[in-house]
Backbone atoms as SQL, in Angstrom:
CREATE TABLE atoms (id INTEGER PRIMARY KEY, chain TEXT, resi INTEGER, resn TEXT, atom TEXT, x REAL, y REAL, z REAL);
INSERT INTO atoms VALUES
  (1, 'A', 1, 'UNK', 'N', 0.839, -1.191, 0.000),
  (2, 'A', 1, 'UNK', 'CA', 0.000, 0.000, 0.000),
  (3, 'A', 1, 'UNK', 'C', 0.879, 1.247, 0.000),
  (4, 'A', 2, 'UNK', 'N', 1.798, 0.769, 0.927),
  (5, 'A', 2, 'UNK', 'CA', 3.229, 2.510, 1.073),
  (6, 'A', 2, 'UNK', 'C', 3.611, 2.611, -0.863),
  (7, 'A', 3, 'UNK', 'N', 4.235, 1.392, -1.258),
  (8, 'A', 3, 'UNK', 'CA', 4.649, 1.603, -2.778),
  (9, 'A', 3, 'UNK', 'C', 3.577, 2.116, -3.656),
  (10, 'A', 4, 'UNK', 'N', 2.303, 1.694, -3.396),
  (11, 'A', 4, 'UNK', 'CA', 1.382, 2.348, -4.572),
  (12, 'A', 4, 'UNK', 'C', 1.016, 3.301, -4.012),
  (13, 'A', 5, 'UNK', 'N', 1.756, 4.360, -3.027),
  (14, 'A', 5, 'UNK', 'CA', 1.051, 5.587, -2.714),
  (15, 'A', 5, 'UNK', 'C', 1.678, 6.696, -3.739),
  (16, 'A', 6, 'UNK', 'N', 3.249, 5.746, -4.128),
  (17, 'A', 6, 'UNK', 'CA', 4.198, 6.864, -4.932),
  (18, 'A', 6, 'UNK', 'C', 3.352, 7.096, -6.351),
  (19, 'A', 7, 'UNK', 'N', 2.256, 6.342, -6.727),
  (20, 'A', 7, 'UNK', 'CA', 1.769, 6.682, -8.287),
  (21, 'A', 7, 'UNK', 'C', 1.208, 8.469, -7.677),
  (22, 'A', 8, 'UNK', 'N', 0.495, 8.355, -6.622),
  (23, 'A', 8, 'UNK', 'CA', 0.391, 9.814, -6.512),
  (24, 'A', 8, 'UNK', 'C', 1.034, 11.065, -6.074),
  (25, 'A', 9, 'UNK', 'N', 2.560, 10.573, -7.372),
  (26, 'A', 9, 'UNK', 'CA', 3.120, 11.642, -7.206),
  (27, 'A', 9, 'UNK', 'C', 3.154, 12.257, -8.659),
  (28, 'A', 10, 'UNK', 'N', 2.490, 11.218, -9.297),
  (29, 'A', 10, 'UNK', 'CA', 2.215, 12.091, -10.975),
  (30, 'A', 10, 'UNK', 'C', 0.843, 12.780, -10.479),
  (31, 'A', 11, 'UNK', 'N', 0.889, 14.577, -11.342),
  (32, 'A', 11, 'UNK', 'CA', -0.037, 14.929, -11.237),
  (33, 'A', 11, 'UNK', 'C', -1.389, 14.449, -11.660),
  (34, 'A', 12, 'UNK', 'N', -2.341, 15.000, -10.701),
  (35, 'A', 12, 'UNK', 'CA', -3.895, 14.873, -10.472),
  (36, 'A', 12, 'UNK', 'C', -4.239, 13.423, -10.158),
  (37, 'A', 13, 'UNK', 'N', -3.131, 12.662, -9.649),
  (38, 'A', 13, 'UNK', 'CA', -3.528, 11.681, -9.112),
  (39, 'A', 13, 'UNK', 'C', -3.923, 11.393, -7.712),
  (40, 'A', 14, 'UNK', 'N', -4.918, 11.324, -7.605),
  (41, 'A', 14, 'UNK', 'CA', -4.986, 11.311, -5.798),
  (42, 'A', 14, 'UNK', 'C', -4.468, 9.892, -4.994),
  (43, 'A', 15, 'UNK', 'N', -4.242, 10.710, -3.593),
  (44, 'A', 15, 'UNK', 'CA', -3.090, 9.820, -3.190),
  (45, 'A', 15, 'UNK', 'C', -3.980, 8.935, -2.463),
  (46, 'A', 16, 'UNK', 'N', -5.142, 9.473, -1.924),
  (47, 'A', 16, 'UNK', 'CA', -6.148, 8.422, -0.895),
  (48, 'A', 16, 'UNK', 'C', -6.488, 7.566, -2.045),
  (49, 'A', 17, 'UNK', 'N', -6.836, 7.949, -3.097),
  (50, 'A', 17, 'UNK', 'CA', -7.395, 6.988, -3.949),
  (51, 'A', 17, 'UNK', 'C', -6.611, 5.855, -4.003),
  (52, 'A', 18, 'UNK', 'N', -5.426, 5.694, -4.742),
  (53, 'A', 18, 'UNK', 'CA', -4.256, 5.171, -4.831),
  (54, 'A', 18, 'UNK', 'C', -4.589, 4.117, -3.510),
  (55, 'A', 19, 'UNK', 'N', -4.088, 4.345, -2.532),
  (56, 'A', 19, 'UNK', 'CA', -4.372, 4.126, -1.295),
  (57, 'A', 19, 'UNK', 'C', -5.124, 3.054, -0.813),
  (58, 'A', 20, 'UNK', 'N', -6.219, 3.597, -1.534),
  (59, 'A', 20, 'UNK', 'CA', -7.645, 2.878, -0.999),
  (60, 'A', 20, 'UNK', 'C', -7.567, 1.534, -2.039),
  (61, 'A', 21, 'UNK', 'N', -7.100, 2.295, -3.489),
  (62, 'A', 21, 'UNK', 'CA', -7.477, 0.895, -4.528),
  (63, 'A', 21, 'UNK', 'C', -6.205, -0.273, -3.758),
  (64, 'A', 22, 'UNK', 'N', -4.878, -0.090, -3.107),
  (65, 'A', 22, 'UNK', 'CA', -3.518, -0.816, -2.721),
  (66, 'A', 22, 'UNK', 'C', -4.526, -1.605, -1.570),
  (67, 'A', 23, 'UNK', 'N', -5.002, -0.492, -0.632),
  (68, 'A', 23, 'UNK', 'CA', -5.342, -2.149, 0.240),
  (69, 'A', 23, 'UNK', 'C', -6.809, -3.045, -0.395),
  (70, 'A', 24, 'UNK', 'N', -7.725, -2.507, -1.313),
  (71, 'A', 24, 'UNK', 'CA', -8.643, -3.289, -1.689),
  (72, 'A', 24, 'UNK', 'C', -7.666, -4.904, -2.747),
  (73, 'A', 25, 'UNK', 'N', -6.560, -4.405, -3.195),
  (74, 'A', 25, 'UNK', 'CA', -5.770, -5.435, -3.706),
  (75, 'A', 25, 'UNK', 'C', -5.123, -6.214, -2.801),
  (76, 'A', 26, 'UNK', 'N', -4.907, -5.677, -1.817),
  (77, 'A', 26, 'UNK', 'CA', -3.971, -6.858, -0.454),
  (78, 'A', 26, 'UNK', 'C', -5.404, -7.381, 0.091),
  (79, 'A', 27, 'UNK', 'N', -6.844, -7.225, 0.015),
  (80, 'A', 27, 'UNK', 'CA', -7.507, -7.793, 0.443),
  (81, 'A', 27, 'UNK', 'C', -8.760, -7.280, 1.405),
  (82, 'A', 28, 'UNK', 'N', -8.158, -5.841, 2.095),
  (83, 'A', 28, 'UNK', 'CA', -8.796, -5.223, 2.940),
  (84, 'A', 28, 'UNK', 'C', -10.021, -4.478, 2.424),
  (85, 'A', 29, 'UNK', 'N', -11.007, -4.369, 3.189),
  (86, 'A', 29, 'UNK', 'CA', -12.256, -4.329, 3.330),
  (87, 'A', 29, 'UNK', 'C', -12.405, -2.948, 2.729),
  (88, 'A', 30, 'UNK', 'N', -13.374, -2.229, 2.242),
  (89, 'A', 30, 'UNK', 'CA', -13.194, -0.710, 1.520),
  (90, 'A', 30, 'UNK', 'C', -13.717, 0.362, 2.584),
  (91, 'A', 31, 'UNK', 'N', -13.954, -0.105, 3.756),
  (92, 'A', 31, 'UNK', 'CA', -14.034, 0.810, 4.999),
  (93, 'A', 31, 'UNK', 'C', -12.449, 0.795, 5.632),
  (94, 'A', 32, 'UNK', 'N', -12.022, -0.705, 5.818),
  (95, 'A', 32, 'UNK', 'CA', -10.633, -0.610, 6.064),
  (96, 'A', 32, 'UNK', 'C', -9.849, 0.102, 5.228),
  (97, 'A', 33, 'UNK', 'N', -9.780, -0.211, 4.501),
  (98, 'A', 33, 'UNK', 'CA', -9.135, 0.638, 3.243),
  (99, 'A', 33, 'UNK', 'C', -9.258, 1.776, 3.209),
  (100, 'A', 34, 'UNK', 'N', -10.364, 2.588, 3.232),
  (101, 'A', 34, 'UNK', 'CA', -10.185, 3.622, 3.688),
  (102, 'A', 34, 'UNK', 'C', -9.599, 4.353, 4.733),
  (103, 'A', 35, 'UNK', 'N', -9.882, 4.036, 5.818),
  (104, 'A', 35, 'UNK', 'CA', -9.461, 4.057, 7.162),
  (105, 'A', 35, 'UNK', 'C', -8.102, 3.954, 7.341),
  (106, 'A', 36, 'UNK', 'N', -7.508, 2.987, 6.409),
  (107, 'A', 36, 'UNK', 'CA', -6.082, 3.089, 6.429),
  (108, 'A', 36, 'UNK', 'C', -5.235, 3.863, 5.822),
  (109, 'A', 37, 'UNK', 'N', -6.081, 4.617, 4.796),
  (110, 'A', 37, 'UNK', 'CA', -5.052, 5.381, 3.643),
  (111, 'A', 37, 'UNK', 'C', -5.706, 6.857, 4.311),
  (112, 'A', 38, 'UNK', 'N', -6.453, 7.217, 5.137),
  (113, 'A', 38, 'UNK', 'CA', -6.543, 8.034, 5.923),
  (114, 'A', 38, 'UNK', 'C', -5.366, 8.628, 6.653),
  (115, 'A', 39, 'UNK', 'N', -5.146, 7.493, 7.560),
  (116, 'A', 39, 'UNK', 'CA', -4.191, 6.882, 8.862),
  (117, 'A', 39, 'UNK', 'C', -2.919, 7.202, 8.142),
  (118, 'A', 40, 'UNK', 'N', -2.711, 6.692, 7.081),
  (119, 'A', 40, 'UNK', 'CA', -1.338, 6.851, 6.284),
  (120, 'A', 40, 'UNK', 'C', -1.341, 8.379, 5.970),
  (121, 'A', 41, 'UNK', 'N', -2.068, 8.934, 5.287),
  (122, 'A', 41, 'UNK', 'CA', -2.105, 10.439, 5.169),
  (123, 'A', 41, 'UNK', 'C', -1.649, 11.228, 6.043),
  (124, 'A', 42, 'UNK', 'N', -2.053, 11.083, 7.133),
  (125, 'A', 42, 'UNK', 'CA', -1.961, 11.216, 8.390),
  (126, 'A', 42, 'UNK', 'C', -0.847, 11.496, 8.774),
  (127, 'A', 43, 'UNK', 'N', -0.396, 10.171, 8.970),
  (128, 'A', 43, 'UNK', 'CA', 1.337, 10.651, 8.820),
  (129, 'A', 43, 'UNK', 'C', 2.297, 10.955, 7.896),
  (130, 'A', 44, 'UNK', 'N', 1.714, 11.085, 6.474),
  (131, 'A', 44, 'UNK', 'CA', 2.810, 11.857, 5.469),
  (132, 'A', 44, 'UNK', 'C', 2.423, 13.173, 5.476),
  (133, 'A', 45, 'UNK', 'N', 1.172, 13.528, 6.263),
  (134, 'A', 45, 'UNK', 'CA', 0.898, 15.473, 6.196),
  (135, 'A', 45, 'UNK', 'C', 1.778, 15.793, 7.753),
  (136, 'A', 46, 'UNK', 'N', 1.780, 14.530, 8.857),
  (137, 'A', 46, 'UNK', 'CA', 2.207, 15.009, 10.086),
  (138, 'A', 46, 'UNK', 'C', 3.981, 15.378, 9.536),
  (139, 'A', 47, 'UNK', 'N', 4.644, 13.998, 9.090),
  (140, 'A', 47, 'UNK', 'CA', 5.554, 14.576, 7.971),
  (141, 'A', 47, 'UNK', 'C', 6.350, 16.072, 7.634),
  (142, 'A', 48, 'UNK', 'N', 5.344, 16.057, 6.875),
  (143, 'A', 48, 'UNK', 'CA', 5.631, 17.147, 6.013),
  (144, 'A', 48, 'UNK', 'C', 5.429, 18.411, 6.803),
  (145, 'A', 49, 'UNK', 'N', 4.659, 18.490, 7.613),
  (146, 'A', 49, 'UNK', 'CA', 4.511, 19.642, 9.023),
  (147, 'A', 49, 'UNK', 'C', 5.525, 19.824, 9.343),
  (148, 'A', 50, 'UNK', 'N', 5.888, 18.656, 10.028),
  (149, 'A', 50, 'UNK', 'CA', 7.404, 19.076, 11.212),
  (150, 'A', 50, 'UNK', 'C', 8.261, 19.468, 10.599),
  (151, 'A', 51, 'UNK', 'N', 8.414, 19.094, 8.937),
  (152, 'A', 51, 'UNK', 'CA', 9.729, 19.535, 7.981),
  (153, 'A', 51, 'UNK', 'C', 9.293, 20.708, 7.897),
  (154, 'A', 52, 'UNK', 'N', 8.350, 21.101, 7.834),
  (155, 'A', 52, 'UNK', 'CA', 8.218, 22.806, 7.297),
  (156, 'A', 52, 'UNK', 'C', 8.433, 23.966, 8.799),
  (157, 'A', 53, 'UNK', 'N', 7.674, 22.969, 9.747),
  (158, 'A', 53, 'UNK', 'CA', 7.980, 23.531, 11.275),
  (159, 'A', 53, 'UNK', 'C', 9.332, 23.811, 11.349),
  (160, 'A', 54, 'UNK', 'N', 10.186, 22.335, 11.337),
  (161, 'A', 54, 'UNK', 'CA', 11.543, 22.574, 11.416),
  (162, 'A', 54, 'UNK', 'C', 12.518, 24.233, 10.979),
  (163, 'A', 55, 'UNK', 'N', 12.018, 24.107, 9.395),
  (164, 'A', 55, 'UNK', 'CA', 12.692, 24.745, 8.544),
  (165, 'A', 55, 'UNK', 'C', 12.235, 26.462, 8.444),
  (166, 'A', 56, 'UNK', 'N', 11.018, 26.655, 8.865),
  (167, 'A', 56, 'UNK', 'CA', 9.862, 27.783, 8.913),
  (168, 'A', 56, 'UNK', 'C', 9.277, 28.206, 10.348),
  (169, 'A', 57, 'UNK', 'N', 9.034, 27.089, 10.641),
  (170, 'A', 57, 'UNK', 'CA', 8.823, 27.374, 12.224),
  (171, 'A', 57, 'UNK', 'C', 8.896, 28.653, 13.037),
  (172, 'A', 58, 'UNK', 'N', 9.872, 29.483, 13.197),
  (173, 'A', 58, 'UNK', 'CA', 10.324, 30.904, 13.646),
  (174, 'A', 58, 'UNK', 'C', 9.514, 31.649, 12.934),
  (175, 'A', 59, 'UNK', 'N', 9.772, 31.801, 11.188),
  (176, 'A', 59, 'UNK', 'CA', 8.974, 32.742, 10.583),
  (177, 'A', 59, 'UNK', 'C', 7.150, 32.919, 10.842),
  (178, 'A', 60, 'UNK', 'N', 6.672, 30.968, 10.669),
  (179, 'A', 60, 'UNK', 'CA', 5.783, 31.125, 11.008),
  (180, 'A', 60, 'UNK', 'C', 5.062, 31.401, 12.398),
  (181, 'A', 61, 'UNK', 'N', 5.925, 31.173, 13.639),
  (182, 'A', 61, 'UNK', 'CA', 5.755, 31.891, 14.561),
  (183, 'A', 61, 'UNK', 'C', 5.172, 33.606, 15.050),
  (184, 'A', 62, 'UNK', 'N', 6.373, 33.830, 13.858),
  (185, 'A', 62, 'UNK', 'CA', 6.675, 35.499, 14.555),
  (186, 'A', 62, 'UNK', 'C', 5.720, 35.992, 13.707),
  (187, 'A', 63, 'UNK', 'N', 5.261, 35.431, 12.510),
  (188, 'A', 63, 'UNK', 'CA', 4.239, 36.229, 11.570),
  (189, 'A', 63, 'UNK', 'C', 2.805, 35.854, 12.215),
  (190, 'A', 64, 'UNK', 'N', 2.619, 34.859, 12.629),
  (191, 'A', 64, 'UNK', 'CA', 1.365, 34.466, 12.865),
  (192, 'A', 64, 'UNK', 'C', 0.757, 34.224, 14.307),
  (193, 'A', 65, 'UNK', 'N', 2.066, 33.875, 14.743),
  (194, 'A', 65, 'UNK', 'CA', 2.009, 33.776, 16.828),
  (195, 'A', 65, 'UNK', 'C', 1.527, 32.161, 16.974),
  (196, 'A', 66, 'UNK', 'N', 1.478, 32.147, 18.012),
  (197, 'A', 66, 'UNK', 'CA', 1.332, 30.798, 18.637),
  (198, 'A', 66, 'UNK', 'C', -0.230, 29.674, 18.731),
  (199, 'A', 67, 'UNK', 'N', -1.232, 30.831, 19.346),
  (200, 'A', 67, 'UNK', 'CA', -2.399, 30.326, 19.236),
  (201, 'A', 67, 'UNK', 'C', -3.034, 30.420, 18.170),
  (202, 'A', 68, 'UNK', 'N', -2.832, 31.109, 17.274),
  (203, 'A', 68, 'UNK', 'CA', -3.854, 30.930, 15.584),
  (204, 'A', 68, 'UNK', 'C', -2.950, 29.744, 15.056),
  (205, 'A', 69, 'UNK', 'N', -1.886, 29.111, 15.271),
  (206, 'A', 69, 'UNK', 'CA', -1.130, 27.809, 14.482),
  (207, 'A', 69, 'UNK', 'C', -2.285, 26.954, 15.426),
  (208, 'A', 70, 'UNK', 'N', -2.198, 27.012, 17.192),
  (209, 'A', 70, 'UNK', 'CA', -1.915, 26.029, 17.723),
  (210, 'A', 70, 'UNK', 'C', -3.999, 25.689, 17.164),
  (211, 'A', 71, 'UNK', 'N', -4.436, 26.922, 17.163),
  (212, 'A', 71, 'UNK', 'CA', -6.302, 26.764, 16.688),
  (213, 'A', 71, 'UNK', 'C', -6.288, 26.274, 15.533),
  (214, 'A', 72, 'UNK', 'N', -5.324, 26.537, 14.397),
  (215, 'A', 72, 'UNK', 'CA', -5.602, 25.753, 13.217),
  (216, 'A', 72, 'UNK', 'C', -5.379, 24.359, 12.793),
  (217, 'A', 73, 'UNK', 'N', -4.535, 23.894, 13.802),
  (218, 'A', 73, 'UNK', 'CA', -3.704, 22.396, 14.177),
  (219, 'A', 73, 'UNK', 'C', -4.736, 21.792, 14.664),
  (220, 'A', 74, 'UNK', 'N', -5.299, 22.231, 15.605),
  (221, 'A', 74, 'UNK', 'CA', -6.691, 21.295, 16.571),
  (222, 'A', 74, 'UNK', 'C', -7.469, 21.854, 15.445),
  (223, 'A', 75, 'UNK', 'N', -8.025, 22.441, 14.710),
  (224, 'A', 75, 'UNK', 'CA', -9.622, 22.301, 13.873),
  (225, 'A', 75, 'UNK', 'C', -9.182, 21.773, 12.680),
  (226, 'A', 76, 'UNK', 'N', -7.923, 21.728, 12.104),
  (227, 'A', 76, 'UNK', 'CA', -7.949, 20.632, 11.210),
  (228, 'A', 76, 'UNK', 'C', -7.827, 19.281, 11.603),
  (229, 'A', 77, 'UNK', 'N', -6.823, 18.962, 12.916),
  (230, 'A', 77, 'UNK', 'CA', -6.999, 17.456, 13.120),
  (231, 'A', 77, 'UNK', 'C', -8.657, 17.174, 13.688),
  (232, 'A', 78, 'UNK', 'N', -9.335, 17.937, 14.045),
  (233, 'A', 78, 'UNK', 'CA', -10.972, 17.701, 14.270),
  (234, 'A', 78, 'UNK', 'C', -11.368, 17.455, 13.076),
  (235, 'A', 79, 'UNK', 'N', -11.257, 18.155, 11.814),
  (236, 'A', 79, 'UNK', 'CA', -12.266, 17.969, 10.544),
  (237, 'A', 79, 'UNK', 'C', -11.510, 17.109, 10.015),
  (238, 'A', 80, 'UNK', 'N', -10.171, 16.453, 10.107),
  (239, 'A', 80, 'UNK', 'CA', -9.891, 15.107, 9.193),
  (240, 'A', 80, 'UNK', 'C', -10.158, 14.030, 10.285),
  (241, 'A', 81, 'UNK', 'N', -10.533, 14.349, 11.354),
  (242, 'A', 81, 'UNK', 'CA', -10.996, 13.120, 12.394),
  (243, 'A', 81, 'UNK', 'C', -12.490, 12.428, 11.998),
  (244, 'A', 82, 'UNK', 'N', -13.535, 13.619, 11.875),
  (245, 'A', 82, 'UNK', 'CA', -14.629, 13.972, 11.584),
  (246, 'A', 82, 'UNK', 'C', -15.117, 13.464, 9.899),
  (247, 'A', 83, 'UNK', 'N', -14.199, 13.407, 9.168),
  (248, 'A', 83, 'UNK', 'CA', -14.007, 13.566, 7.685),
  (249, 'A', 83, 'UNK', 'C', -13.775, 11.787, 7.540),
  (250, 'A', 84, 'UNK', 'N', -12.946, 11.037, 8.235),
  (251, 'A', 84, 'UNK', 'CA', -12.589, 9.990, 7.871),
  (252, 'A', 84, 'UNK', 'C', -14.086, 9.261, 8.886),
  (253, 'A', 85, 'UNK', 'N', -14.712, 9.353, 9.875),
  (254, 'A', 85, 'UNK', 'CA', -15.519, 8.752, 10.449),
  (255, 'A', 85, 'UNK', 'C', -16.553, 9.002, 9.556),
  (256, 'A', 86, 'UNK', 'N', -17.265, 10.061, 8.691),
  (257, 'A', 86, 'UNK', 'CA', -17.700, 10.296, 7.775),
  (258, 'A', 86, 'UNK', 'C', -17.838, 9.613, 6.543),
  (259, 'A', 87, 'UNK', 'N', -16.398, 9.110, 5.929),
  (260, 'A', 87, 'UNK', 'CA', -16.614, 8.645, 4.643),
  (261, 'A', 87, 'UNK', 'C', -16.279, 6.862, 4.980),
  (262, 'A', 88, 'UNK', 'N', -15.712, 6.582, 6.249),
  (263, 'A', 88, 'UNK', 'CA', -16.074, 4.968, 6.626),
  (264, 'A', 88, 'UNK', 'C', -17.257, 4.525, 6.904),
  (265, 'A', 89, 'UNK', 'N', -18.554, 5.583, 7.317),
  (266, 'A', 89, 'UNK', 'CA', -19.673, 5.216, 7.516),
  (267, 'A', 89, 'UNK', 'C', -20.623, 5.539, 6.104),
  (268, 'A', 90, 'UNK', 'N', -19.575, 6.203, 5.511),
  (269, 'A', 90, 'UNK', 'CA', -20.532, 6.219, 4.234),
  (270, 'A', 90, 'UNK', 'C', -20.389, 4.984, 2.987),
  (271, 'A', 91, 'UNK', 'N', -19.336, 4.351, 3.550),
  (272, 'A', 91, 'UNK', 'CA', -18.639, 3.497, 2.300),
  (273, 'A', 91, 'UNK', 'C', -18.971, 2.116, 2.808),
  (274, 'A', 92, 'UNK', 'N', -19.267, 2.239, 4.230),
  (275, 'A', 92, 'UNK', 'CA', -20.219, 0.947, 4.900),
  (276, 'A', 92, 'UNK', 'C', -21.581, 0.689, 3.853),
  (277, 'A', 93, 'UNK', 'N', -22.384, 1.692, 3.247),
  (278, 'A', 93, 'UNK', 'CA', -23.220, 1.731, 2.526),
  (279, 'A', 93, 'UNK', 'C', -23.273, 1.770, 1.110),
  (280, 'A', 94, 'UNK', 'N', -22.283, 2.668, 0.726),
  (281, 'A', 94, 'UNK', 'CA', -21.857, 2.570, -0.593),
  (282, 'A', 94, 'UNK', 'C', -20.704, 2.393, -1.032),
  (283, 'A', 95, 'UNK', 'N', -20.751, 2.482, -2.252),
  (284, 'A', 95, 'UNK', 'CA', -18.991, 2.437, -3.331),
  (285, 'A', 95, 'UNK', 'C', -18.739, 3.766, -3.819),
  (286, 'A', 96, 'UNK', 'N', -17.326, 3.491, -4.227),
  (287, 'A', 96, 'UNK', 'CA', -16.738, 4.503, -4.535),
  (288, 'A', 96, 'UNK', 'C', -16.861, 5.240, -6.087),
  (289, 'A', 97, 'UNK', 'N', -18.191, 4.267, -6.249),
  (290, 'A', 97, 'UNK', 'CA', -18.513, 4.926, -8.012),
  (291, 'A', 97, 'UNK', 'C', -18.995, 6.050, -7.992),
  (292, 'A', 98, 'UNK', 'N', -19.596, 7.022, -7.211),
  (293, 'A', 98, 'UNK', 'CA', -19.668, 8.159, -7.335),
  (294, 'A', 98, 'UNK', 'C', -18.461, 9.021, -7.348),
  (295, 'A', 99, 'UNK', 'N', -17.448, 8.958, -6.700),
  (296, 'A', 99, 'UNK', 'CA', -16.274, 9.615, -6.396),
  (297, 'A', 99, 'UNK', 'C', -15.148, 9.345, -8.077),
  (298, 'A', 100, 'UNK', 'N', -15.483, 7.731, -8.179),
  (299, 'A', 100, 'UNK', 'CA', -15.016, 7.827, -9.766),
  (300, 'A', 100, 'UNK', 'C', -15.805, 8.380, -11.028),
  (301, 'A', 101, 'UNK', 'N', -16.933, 8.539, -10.713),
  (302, 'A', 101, 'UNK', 'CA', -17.374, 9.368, -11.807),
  (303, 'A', 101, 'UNK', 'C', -17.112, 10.911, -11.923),
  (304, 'A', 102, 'UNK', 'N', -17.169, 11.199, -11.053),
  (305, 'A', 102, 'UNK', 'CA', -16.828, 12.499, -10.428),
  (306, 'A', 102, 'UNK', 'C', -15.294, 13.295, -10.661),
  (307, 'A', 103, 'UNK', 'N', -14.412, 11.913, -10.295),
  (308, 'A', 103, 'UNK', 'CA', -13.170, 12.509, -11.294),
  (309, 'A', 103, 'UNK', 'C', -12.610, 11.778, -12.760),
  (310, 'A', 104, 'UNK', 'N', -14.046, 10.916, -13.290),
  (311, 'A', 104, 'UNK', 'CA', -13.867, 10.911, -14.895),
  (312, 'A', 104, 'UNK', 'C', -14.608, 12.460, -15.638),
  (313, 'A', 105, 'UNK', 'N', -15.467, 12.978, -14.910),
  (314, 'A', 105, 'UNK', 'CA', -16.348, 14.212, -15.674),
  (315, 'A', 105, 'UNK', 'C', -15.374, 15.366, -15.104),
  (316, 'A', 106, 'UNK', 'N', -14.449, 15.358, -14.166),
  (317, 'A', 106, 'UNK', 'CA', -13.316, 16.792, -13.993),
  (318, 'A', 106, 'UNK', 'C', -12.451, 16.214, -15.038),
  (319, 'A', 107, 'UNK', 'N', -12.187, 15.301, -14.965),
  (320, 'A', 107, 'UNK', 'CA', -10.538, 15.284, -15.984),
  (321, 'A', 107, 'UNK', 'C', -10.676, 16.291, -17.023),
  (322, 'A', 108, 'UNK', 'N', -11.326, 15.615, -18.048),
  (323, 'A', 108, 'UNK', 'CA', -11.612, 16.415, -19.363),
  (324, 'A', 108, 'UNK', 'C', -11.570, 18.224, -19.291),
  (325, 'A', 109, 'UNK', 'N', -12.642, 18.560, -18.501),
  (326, 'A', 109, 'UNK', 'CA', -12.534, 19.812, -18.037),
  (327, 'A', 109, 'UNK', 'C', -11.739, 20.557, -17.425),
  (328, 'A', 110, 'UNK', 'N', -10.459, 19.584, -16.518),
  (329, 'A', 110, 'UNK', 'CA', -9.667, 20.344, -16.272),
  (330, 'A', 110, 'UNK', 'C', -8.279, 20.351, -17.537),
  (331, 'A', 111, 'UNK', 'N', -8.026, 19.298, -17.961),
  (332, 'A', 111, 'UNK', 'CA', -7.413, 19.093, -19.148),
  (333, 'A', 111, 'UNK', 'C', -7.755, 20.448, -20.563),
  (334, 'A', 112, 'UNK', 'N', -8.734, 20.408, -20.336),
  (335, 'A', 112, 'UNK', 'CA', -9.053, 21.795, -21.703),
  (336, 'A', 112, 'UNK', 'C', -9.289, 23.166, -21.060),
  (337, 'A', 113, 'UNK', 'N', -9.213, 23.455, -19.674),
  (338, 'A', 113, 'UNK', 'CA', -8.710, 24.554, -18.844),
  (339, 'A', 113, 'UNK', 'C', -7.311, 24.871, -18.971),
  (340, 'A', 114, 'UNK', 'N', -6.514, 23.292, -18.945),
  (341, 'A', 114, 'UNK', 'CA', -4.709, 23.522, -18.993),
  (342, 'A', 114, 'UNK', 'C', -4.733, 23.800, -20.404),
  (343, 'A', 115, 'UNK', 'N', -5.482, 22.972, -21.490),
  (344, 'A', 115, 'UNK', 'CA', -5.044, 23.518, -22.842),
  (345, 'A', 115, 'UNK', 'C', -5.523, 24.478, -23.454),
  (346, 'A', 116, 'UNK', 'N', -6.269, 24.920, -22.921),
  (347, 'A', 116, 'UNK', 'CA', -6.323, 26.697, -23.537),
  (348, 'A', 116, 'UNK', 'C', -5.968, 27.614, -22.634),
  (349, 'A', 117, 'UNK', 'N', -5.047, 27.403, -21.807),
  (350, 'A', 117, 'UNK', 'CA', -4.472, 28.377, -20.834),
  (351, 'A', 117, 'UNK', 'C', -5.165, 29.058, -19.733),
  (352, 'A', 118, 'UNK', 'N', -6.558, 28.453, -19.475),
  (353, 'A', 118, 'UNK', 'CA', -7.335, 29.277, -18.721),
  (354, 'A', 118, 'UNK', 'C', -6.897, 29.116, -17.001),
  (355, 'A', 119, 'UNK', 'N', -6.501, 27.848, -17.086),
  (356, 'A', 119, 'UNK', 'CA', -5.337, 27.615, -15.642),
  (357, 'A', 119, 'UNK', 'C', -4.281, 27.007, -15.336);
């Protein structure tokens, strides 16, 4: 599941997706599966935080102060807490064919946005 997370490093590939299809191939359940490529997210955004903390940390300190980081840290780990209990209870019920249709009808549209320069 870690190796097929690297396909979403070509653009517009999503990485939960990726994710989700790696453990439905090792076997796991598509709530598990979800749940896990959540969990994994999880720690490649916690990751990528501390590297930017590390490296930025001071700046973003002194520009922004302490409690608007430390309020935006707790209400995002609330809404991806909230977000993954959300789409495991939704996938208890359904599949993920809405979510693939959804990014077969963006592709195109974003594809002829990039080719006529509009973004």
């Amino acid at each position: 599941i870690g190796f097929i997370q690297c396909i979403a490093m070509w653009p517009g590939v999503s990485r939960s997706l990726v994710t989700i299809v790696g453990g439905l191939v090792v076997g796991l359940s598509l709530p598990a599966a979800v749940e896990f490529s959540f969990l994994l997210g999880l720690v490649t955004l916690t990751a990528a935080t501390a590297h930017d903390a590390i490296r930025h940390g001071d700046i973003m300190l002194e520009t922004y102060h302490a409690l608007p980081l430390a309020l935006g840290l707790l209400s995002a780990l609330l809404a991806a807490a909230l977000s993954v209990k959300w789409m495991v209870a939704y996938l208890n019920r359904h599949s993920l064919a809405l979510f693939g249709y959804y990014r077969l009808i963006l592709a195109p549209l974003v594809a002829a946005l990039v080719f006529y320069r509009i973004i």
